[in-house]
N, C-alpha and C positions, 0 to 999 in steps of 0.2 A: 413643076412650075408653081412658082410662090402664089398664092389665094390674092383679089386684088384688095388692098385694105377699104375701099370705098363697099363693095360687096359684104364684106363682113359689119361696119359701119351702118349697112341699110339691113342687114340681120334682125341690129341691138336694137335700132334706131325708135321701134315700136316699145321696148320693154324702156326706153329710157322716156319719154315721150309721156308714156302712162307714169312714171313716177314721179316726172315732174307736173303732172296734173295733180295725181294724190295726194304731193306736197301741199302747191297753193291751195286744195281743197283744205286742208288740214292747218292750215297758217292762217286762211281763211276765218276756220272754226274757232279758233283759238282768238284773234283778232276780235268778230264777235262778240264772244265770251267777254272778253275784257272791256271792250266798250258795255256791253248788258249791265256790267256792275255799275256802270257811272247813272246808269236811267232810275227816275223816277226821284232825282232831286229837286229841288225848288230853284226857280229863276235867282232869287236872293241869296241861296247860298252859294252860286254859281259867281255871284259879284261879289259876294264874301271871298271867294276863293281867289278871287281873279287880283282885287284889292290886299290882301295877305300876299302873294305873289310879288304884286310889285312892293311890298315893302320889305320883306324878306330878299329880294334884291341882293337892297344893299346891306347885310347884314354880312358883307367878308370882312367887317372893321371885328365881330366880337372873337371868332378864331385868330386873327393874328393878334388879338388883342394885349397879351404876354408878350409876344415878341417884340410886339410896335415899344412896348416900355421898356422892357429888355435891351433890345438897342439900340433904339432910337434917341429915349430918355436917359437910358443906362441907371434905371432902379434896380435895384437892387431886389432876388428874388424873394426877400419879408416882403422890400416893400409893394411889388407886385404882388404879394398876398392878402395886405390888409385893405391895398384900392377892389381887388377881386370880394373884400367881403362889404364895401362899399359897395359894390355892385349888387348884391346879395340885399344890404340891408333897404337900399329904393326900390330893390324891385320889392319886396315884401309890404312898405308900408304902399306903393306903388297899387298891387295890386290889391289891400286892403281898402284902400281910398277907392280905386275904380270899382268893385263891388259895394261900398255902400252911395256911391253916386249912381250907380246905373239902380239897385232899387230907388233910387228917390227920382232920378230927373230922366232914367232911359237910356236904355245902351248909344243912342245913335251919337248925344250930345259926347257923351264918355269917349268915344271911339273917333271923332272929327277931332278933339280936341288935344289927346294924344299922340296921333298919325303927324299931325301939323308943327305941333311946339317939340315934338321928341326929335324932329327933322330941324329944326333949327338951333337944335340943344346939340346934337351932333356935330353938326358944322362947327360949331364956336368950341368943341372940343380937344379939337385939334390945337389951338393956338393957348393951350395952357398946358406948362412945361416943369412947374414944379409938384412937388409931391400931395401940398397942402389944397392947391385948385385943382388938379386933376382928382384929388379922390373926393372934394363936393363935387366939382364934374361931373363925373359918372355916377356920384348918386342922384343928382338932379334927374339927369339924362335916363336914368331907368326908374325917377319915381313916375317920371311923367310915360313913360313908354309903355311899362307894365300895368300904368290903369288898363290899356287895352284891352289885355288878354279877361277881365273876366268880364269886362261889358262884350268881348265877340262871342264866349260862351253862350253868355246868353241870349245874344243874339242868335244864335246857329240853332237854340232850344225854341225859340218864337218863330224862325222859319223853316224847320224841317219838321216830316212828321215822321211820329213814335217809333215807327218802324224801321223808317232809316235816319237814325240818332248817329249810329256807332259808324255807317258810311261816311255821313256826313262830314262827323266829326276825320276819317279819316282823307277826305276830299281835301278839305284847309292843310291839312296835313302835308297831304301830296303838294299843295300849292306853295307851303313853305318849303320843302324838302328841294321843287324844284327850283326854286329861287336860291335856296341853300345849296344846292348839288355845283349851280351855274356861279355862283356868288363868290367862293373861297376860289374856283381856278381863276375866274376873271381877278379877285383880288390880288392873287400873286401877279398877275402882269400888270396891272394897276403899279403894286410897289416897285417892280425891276423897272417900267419905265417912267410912272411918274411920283414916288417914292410914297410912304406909307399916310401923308397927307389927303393925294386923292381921296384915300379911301373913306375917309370920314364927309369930304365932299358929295359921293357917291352914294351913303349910307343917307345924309339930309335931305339932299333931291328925292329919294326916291320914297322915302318916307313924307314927301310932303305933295308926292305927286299922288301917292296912295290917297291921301286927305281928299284931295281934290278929287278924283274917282267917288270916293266916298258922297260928298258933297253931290256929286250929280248924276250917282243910280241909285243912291239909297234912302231917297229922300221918304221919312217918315208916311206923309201923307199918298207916295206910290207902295207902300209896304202895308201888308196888312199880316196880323197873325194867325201862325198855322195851329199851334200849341199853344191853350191860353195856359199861364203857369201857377198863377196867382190862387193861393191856397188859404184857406181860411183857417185862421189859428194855425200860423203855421209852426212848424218844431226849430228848434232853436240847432243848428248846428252844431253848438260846443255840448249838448246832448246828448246828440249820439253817438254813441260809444263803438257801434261798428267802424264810422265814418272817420272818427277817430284813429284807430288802429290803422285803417287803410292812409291816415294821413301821415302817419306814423313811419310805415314802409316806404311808402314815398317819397320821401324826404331822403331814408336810406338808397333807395334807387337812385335817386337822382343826387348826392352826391357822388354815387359811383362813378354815373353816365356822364353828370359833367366834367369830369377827367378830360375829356375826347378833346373839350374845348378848351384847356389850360392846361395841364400839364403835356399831354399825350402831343401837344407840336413843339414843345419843347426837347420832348422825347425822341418825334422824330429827326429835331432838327440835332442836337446832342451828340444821342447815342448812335443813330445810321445815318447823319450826314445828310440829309434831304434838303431841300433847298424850298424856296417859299412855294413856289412853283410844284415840283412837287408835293411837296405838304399839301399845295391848296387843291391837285388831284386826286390826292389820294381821301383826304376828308370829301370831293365831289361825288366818291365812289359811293358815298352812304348816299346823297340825294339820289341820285342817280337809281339805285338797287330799288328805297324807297317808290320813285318813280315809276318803277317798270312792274316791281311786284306786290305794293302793302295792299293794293284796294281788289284785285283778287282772292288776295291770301286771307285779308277781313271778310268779305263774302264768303269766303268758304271758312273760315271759323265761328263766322254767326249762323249757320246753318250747321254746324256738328252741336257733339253730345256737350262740349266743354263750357266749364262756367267761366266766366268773365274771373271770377278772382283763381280760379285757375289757371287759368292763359296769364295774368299779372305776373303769378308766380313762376311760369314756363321762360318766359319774356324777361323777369330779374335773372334769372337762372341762366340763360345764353348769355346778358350783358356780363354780369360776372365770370364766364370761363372765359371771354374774350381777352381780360390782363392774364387770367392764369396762362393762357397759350403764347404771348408773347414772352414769357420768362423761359420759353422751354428752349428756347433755342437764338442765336444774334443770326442768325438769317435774316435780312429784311424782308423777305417775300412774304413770312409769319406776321407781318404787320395787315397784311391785304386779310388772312385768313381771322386776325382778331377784329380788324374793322367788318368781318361778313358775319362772324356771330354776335358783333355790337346792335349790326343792323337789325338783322332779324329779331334779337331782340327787343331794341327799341318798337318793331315794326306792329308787335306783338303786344308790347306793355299799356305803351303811350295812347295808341286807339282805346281800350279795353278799360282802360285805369280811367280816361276821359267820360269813358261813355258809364260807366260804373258812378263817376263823380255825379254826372246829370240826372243819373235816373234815382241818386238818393234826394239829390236835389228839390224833386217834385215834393217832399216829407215838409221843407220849408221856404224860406226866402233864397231865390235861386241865385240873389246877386252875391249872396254870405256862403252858401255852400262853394260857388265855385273863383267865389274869392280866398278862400280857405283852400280850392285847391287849389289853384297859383300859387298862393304862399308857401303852400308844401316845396315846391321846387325852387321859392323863393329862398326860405332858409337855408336849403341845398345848396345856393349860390353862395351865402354869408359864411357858411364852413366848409363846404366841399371845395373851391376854388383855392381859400387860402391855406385850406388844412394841409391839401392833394401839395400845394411849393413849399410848403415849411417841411414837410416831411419827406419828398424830395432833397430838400435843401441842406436838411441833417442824417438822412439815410440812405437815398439814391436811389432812383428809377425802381428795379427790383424789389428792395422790399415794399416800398410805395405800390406796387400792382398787386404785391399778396396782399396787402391789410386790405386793397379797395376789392379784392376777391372775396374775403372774409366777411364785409361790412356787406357786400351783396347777399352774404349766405345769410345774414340776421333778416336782413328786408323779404328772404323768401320765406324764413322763418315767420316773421310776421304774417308774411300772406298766404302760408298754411295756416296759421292759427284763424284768421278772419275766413277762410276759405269754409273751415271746420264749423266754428260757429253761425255763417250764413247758413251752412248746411243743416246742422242741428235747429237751432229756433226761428230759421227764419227769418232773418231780421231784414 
């Protein structure tokens, strides 16, 4: 006679019972853990973070940004490369202007004034069709955007303290990554049903809603500071020669990385057939990874043996095999596995290269050191965008992934060498 399956059922019933305890204990733990890393930030970076969020929103106008001209405009891919080093050349003088404004008059005015006009620069970008207005367009559009980025550095340096710099710094991070993650899927359906217009609509709103946010948590007079930064005789940036080198690589890095966002959705729309939609999930896959795992993986790399311009160089070193592995095979699936060592990459460089920036910073005028480093990524923008479609355009996808493999190998090169000499003297 057959055993009754409810008997056997009431057997397991206890060993299943316990394991599903020791799970949620353990998910629990883990859970925890990753809220612990978020503790012991400042209320104002937290509105930092929250104001980056919503402007980074609308930022699915800059990845489809190639194709919106591509085929919308029907430019041609030069001339989508020389408006890409327009893009490049505002954000550089962009964020040279916003560092030496924020030393003279304060990051807050710098950062209100950007958030507002860069959202209404947006908007009015869309309704300019030819070659000669859309590339002062978008340089306007990113001289005034990229003041931002180094009046929020140093901001983020006045309210967080010493210890948690390199969190911090990856906090806004996370905050754009998740606007960024949410941004590009929501913009593919933005374009399938209200065509690549919205998007620029989308992008102005929310950059002027950020303003507004700004305007009414971060008022000067509720702020006070945590880090005073202000250094006496302080050292002149284009001095130092470490800081130098590392500006150096960076520039290299990030012409590589910004592939991801110019050629590589051409790439996938191209060569595997993806559609905007997919495109805009599969670049969500980096915010997304971002999101769940860089502010862990940063707590547990500030807490090992590794030096910041080692981790730099670990972090160029993954971005780089990311093209080498998409040449090894036309599987599209090898697309997901280059976007997860892009990530991790970036996940690794971007904090660590930040937080490296700030802490030479303190040597001088922090609104010139970390205007200098924006610019780093600024130049990136003026050659890596349009280099990455010319060479495309004359040589094809393929070899375009080895050179940007190759030109990663220099920038890690570099940051052995800087690696070496912080080691040696010190500096």
């Amino acid at each position: 006679m057959c055993k009754s399956p409810t008997v056997k059922l009431d057997f397991f019933y206890p060993k299943f019972h316990r394991k599903n305890i020791e799970s949620i204990k353990v998910m629990k733990t883990l859970f925890n853990k990753y809220i612990n890393t978020f503790r012991g930030l400042s209320t104002e970076v937290w509105w930092l973070a929250l104001i980056t969020l919503i402007n980074r929103a609308g930022t699915m106008v800059i990845p489809f940004l190639s194709l919106y001209l591509t085929k919308s405009l029907n430019f041609s891919l030069s001339d989508v490369g020389w408006i890409m080093s327009a893009f490049g050349l505002g954000s550089v003088i962009g964020s040279w202007l916003g560092g030496k404004l924020t030393d003279k008059i304060g990051f807050y005015k710098v950062m209100a004034f950007s958030l507002f006009v860069s959202g209404l620069f947006f908007i009015v970008l869309q309704f300019l069709t030819t070659f000669t207005t859309f590339w002062i367009g978008i340089f306007l559009v990113m001289l005034v955007s990229d003041m931002f980025r180094p009046a929020m550095f140093v901001a983020l340096n006045s309210y967080s303290k010493p210890e948690n710099k390199t969190r911090t710094i990856t906090l806004i991070r996370l905050a754009i990554n998740l606007g960024f993650s949410a941004g590009p899927a929501i913009g593919g359906i933005i374009i399938i049903t209200m065509s690549y217009g919205g998007l620029f609509w989308v992008d102005g709103i929310t950059c002027m809603l950020a303003a507004l946010v700004l305007l009414n948590v971060l008022h000067p007079k509720k702020s006070k500071t945590i880090d005073n930064l202000k250094i006496e005789n302080p050292q002149s940036a284009y001095k130092d020669k470490a800081f130098l080198l590392f500006l150096a690589a960076m520039v290299l890095f990030g012409i590589v990385f910004l592939q991801y966002f110019s050629t590589m959705p051409l790439y996938y729309k191209d060569a595997h057939d993806l559609s905007e939609l997919e495109i805009g999930i599969l670049l969500g896959l980096n915010g997304f990874f971002i999101f769940v795992f860089e502010m862990p993986l940063i707590k547990w790399l500030e807490n090992s043996r590794f030096t910041k311009s080692g981790l730099m160089l670990f972090g160029a070193l993954l971005t780089g095999l990311s093209f080498l592995v998409i040449n090894l095979t036309s599987w599209s699936g090898v697309l997901i596995l280059g976007m997860l060592l892009m990530t991790f990459g970036e996940m690794i460089a971007f904090p660590f290269s930040n937080a490296f920036a700030m802490e030479r910073a303190k040597k001088g005028n922090p609104g010139e050191y970390m205007a200098l480093y924006s610019i780093s990524f600024s130049v990136a923008h003026i050659f890596g965008h349009n280099a990455g479609l010319q060479l495309v355009d004359a040589f094809g996808f393929d070899k375009t992934w080895y050179l940007a493999t190759i030109l990663a190998g220099f920038s890690v090169f570099l940051l052995f060498i800087l690696k070496q000499k912080l080691k040696i003297k010190k500096l």
